[in-house]
N, C-alpha and C positions, 0 to 999 in steps of 0.2 A: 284273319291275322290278329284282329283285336283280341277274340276269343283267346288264341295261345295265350296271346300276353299274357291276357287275367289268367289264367288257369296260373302260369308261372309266379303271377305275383303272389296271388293266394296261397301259393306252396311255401312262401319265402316269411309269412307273416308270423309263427311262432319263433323266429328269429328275435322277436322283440322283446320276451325275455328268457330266450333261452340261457343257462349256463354249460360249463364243461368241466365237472370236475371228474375223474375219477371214479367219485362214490356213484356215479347214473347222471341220468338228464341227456341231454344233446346239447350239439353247437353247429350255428349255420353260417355257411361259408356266401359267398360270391363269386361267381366265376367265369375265366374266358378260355375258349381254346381254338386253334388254328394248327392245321396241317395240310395233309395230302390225299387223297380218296380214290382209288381206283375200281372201278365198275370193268365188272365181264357178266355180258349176255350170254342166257343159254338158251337156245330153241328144243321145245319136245318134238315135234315135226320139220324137219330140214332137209332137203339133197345135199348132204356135202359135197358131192362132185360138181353141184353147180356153184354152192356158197360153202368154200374149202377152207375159209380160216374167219374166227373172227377171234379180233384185239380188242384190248382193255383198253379201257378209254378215262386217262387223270383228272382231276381236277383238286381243286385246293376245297377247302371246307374249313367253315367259322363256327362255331357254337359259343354259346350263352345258355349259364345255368345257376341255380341253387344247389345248394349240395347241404342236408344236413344229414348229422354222423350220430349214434345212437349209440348206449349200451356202456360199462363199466372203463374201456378202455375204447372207445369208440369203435370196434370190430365193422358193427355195422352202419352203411352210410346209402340213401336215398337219395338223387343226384336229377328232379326234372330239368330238361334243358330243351332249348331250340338251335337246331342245325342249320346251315346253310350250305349248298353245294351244288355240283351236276352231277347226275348219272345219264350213260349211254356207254354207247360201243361202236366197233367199226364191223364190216361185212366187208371182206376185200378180195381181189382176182374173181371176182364174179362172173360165174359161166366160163372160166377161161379150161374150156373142155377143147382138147386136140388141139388145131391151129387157128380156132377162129378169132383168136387177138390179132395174128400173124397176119390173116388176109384181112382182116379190115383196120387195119392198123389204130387197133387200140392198146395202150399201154396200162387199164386198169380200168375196172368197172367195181366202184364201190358204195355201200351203203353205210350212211350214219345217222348216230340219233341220238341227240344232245339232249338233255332237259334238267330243267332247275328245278330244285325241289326246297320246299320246306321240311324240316323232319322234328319231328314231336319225340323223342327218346327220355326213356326212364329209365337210366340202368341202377341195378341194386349192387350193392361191393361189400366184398369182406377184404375188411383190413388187417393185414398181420401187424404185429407188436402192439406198443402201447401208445395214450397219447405225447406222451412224452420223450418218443424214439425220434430221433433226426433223420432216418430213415424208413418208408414206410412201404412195401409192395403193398399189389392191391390186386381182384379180382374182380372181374362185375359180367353180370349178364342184361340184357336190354329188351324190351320189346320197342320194335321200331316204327312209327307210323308217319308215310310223308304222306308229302299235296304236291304233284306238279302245277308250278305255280307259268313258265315260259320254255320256247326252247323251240328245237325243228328236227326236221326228217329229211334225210335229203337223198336222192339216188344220183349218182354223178360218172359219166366216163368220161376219162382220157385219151386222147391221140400225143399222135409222136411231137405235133406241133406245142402241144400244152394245152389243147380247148378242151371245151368241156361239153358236152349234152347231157340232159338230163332234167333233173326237176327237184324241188325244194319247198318245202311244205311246210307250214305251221302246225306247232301243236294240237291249236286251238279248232285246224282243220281237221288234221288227221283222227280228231279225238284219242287221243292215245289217254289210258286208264288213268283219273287225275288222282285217286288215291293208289299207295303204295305202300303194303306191311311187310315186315321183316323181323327176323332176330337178331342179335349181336353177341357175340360171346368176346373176350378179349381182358389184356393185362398189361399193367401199369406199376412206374415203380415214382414216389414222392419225396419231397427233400424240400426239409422244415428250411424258413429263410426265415431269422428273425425282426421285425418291424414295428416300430412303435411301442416296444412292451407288451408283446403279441407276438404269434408267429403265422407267416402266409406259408402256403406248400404251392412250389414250383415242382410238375412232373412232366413225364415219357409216357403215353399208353400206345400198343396196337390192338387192334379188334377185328373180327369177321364179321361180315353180314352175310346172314343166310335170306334171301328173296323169297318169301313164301306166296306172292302173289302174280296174276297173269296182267301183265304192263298193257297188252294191247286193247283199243280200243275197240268199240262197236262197229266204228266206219271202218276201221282194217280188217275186219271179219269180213263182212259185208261186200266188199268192195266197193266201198264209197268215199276211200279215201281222197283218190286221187282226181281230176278231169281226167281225160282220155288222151289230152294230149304231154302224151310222157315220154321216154327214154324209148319203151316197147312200144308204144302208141298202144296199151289197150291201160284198164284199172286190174289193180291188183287183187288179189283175194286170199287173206291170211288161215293159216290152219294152224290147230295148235297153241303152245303156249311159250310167251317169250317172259323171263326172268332174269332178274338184277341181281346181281351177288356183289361185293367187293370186298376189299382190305381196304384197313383205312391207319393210320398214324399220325398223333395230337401231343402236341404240347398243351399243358392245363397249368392254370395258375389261379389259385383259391384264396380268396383273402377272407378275413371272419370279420363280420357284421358287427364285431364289437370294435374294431379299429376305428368305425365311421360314427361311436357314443363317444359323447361325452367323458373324458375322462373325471373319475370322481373326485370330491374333494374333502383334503379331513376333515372331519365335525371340529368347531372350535370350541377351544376349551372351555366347559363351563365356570362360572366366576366362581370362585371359592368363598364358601358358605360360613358365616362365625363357627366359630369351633369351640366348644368349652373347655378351657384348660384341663387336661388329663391328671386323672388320679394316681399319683406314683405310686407303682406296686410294689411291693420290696422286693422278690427275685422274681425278675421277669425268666419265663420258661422257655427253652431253647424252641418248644417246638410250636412258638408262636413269629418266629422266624419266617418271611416268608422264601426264602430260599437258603442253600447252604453251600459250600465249599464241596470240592469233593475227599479235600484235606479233613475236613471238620464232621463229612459222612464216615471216613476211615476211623476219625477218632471215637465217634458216637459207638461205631461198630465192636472198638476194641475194649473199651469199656461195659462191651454188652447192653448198651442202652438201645432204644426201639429207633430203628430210622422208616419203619413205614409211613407212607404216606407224604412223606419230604421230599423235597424239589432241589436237584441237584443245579445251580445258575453256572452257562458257560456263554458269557456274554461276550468274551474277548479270547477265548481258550479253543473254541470250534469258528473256522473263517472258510468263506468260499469265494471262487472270484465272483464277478460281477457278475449278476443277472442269470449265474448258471449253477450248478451242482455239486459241481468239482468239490471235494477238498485240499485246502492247501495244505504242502508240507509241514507248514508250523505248526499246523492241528494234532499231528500225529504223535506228539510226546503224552498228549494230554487223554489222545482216546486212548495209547496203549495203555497208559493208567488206570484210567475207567474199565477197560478191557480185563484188567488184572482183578478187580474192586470185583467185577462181578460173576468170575469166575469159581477165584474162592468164597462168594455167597451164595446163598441159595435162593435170594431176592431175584424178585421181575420187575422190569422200569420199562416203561413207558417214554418212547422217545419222543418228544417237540418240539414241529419247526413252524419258525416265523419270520418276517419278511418285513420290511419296512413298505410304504404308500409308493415308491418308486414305480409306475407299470399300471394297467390294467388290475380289476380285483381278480380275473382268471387268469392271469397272466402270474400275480403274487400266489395265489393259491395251490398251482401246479407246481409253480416253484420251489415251497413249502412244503409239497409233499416228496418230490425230488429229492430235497436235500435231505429229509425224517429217514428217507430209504436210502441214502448213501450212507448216513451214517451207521444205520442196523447194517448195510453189508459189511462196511467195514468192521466191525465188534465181531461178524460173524468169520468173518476172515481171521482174527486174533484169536479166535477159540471160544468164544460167546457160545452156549448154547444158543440157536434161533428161538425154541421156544421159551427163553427168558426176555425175548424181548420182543413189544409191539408199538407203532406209531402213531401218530396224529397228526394232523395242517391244520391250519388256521390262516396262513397268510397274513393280512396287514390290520386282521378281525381284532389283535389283543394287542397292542404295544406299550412295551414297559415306558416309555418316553415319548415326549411330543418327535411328530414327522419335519417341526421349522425349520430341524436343524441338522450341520451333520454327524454331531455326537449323538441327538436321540435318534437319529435312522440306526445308524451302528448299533445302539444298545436293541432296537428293536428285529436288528437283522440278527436270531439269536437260534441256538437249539437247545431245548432244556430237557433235565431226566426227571420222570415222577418214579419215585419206588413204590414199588406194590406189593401183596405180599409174597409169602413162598414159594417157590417152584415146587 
């Protein structure tokens, strides 16, 4: 059991600095889940007419795992984890061939076999959408490997009174096979919950397991399972192969490893340096401006003067609610304008989003590139060419104003245009 451990930890330790943006990298999750497990035995060697039915047999199941997620939009995701649970099955009406229940008044002759497992699963997942979707299906396949770790074997009949004869056996006797492989195929659907300035995913998965291995052990070949004094009064002697199959259904809930750092904190302003009184120029140049109007881009425009390379500021003109993408209504007088400005030109601008210190730095960064791309859809929705326009994030990396306060967050919570040159 130590061994998993470490294996699991060691999988978890590039967590420490991974990021998640968008552009590449990974981000590593933490994770719990719990549901339901249903095991059905299949025998290749059986009499049916003696053993006519055998049932599935529940049990609840816990897992623990890492999960980390790869790739531009995180599609692919790596998930080792340790299961907990039982597998077994029932064998029931046994031998009940003709009347011989009826004359010796037994009400059922059945077989069970419970056993606890550890299980070692690695499944691999393709994610649809992006990281940024509130919604997310998912895919995965598994190879499965447990350890019977407890559990028994029992043969038991009924009479019409309720008693029982029979016999009851430990694992540990029976030798039943203590390793167990399988595969898993199965699917899942998640849903972003936001926390901390971060976001955990709460999901749904079901899955199959395929049993590719023979459960039984040495002593039930053998017939050394049992003493002699049993149910039949003689030892048993197995032929053949018994295998585990089930369905299984989890709730998962993943929280990201950057929830549990430290959040950052601003660099404090450095002291301000003597400065040597500036040399007065006599006409200071419009395009040492560091940003302009979009009023004052139209007029440059109409005077035919060059607005390449000029930074459109909409510090209080483009607003989103809190913490999310959205545009607000208000915004929209001002992008239909913009929308107009760069239809009849044949300029490309470069759209920039920025985010105040509020949140985690992946947490501001995602959100920055969110809002860069609501707004290019919207332009594109107005009649924008797409290929006039492309974006950038930055997150809480460039702010026009200190974070102390809540006028410079605002000013920093911003999206700006660079003009580029001709389409």
């Amino acid at each position: 059991m130590k061994t998993i451990m470490a294996t699991l930890a060691l999988a978890a330790l590039p967590a420490a600095g991974a990021s998640a943006q968008d552009t590449g990298g990974s981000k590593w999750y933490f994770g719990l889940g719990g549901g339901y497990h249903s095991t059905h035995m299949s025998f290749s060697d059986i009499n049916e007419d003696i053993f006519p039915e055998s049932k599935n047999r529940g049990s609840g199941v816990f897992s623990v795992f890492v999960q980390g997620e790869f790739g531009r939009n995180g599609n692919f995701a790596l998930r080792p984890q340790l299961s907990f649970l039982t597998r077994g099955g029932k064998l029931t009406e046994i031998g009940n061939v003709g009347d011989f229940y009826e004359q010796n008044g037994i009400d059922d002759i059945y077989y069970t076999l419970r056993s606890r497992y550890v299980d070692i699963r690695v499944p691999l997942i393709y994610q649809f959408g992006k990281t940024s979707s509130k919604v997310r299906p998912y895919l995965f396949v598994a190879p499965v490997l447990g350890f019977a770790t407890a559990g028994d074997i029992q043969l038991l009949a009924e009479d019409g009174e309720g008693s029982v004869a029979g016999y009851k056996t430990d694992l540990s006797d029976a030798n039943m096979a203590s390793t167990y492989f399988a595969g898993q195929v199965g699917a899942g659907v998640k849903f972003a919950v936001p926390v901390a300035g971060d976001r955990c995913w709460l999901g749904i998965e079901a899955s199959y397991e395929f049993g590719f291995t023979d459960t039984y052990g040495s002593k039930e070949k053998d017939s050394e399972a049992n003493d002699i004094a049993q149910l039949f009064n003689q030892n048993y002697k197995i032929d053949g192969t018994r295998k585990l199959s089930g369905f299984e259904v989890q709730a998962v809930l993943t929280v990201p490893f950057s929830i549990f750092s430290k959040k950052e904190q601003p660099a404090p302003e450095p002291e301000p340096e003597p400065v040597a009184a500036p040399v007065p120029e006599p006409e200071p140049q419009p395009a040492e401006k560091p940003c302009y109007t979009l009023d004052e881009i139209n007029d440059l425009m109409a005077k035919n003067q060059s607005i390449e390379g000029k930074t459109i500021c909409a510090v209080d003109a483009i607003t989103f609610d809190f913490a999310k993408s959205t545009i607000k209504p208000e915004s929209y007088d001002y992008l239909d304008k913009l929308a107009t400005t760069l239809i009849r030109s044949n300029r490309r601008i470069e759209v920039k989003g920025h985010t105040d210190n509020v949140g985690s730095a992946d947490f501001n960064m995602d959100l920055s590139r969110q809002r860069a791309e609501a707004v290019v859809e919207y332009l594109v929705k107005k009649g924008v060419n797409r290929n006039k326009l492309t974006y950038s994030f930055y997150g809480m990396t460039r702010p026009l104003s200190t974070n102390d306060t809540e006028e410079g967050r605002a000013m920093n919570r911003r999206v700006e245009f660079t003009i580029l040159n001709d389409f």
